[in-house]
C-alpha positions as CSV (number, residue, x, y, z in Angstrom):
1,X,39.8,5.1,-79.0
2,X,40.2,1.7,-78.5
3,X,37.2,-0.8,-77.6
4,X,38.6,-4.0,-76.9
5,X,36.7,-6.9,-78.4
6,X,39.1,-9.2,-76.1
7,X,38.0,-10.4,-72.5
8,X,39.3,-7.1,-70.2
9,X,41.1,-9.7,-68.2
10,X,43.8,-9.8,-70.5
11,X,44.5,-6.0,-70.8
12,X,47.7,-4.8,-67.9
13,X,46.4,-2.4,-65.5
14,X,47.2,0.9,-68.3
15,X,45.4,-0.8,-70.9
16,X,42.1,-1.5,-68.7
17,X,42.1,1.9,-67.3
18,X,42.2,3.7,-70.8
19,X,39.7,1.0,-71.8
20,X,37.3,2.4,-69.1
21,X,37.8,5.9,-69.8
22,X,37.6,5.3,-73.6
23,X,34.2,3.6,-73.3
24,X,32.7,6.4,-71.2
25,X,33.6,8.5,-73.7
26,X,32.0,6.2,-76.3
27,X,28.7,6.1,-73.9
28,X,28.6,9.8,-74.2
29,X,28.9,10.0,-77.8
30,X,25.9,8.0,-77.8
31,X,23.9,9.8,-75.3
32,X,24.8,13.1,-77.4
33,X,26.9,14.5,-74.8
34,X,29.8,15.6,-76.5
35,X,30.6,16.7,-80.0
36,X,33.4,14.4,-80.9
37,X,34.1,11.4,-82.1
38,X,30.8,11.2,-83.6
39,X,32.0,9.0,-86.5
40,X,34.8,7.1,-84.5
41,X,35.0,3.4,-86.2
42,X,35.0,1.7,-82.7
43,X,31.3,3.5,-82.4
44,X,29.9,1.2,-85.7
45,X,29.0,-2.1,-83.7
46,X,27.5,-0.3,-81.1
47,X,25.0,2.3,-83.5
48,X,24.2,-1.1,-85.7
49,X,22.1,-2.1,-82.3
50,X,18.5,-1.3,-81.7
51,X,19.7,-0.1,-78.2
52,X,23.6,1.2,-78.9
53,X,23.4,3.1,-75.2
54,X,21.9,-0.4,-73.7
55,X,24.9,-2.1,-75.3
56,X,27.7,0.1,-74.7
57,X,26.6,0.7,-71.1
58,X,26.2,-3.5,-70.6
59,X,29.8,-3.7,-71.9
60,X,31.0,-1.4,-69.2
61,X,29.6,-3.5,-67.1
62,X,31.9,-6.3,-67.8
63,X,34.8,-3.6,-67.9
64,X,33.8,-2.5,-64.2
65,X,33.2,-6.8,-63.2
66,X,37.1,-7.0,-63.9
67,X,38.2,-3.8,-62.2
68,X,36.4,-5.3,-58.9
69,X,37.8,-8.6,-59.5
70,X,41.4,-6.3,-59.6
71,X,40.2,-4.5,-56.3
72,X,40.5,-1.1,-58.6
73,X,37.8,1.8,-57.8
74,X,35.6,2.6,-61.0
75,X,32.4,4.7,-60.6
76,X,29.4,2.7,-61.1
77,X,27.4,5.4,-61.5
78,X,28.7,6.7,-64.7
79,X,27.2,3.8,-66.1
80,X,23.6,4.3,-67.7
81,X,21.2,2.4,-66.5
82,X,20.1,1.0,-69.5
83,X,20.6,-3.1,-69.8
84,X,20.3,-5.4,-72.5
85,X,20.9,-9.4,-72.4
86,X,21.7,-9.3,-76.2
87,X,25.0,-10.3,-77.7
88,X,26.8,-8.6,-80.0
89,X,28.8,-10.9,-82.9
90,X,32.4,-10.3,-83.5
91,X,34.8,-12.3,-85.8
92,X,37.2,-15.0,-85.1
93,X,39.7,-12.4,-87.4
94,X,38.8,-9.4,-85.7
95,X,39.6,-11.9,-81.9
96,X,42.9,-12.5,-83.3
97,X,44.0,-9.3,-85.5
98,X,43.1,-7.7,-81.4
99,X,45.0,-10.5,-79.8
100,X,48.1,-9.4,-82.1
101,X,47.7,-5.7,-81.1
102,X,47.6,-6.5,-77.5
103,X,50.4,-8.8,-77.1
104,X,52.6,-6.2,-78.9
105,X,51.7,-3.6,-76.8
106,X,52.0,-5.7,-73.3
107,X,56.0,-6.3,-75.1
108,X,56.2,-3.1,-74.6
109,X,54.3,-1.7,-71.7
110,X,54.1,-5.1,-69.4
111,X,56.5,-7.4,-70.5
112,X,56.0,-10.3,-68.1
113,X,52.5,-10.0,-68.8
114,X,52.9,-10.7,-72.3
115,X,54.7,-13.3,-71.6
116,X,52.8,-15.1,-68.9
117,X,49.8,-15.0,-72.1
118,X,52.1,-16.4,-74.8
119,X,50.7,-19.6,-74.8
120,X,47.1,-18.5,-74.9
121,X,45.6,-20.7,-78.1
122,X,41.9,-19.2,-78.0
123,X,41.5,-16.1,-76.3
124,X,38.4,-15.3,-75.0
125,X,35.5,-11.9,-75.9
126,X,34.4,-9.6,-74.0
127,X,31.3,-11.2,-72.4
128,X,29.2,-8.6,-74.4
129,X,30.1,-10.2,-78.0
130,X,30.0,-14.1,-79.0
131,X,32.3,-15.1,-81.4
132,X,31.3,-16.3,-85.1
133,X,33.7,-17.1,-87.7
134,X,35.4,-14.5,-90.1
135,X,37.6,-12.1,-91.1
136,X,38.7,-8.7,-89.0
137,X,35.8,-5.9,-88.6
138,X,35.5,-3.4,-91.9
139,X,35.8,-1.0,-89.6
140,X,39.0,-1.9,-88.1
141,X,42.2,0.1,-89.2
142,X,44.1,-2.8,-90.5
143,X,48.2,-2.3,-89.7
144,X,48.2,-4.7,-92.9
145,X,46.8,-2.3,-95.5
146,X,49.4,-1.8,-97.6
147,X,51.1,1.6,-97.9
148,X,51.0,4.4,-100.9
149,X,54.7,4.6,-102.5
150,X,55.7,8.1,-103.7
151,X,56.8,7.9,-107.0
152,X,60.6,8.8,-107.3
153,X,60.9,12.2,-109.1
């Protein structure tokens, strides 16, 4: 499960569809509708919240605003109908450690997408979040961690 601090806009057409799907199935996680992913890191800003349905289901919102904008077909109704105005904070670090992930997925999956953002300086949130200086999320699964060496026998 991926939940994209990043502005949608920037995600290829795969990326914003799994986005979509990804975050309903967050939405029912917190609604108590499924069984899984019940402790799912991506869940933590969300369940920090007073409201973490009104939250996830205002950053749908901003995930179905760009399928429109895309002329793509997304089922407003999935979404509660629960509303907040509140922001959530996310991390200069956590903007860019997402930023890196992205592009090296779009050099894979949408090349002349990655390179038409190349030259983005300052990428932009998710309308949901506002950003604040500071290091990537603790509850991001940092590629950077370093990996365990077996011992040689």
């Amino acid at each position: 499960m991926r939940i994209w601090s990043l502005h949608p806009k920037y995600l290829d057409a795969r990326g914003l569809v799994a986005l979509w799907r990804e975050t309903l199935l967050a939405q029912a996680v917190l609604l108590g509708k499924t069984r899984g992913y019940t402790r799912h890191p991506q869940l933590e800003r969300f369940l920090e919240q007073a409201r973490p349905v009104a939250f996830v289901a205002t950053y749908l919102r901003g995930v179905l605003d760009e399928s429109n904008a895309r002329g793509y077909r997304f089922d407003a109704k999935r979404i509660s109908r629960t509303r907040t105005s509140g922001r959530i904070a996310v991390t200069r670090g956590q903007i860019a450690h997402e930023w890196n992930h992205l592009m090296a997925k779009l050099k894979v999956r949408d090349p002349a997408r990655a390179t038409a953002l190349r030259n983005e300086r300052d990428p932009q949130a998710h309308p949901l979040f506002r950003i604040v200086p500071g290091d990537v999320a603790g509850w991001e699964k940092s590629a950077a961690a370093p990996a365990r060496k077996r011992k040689s026998p």
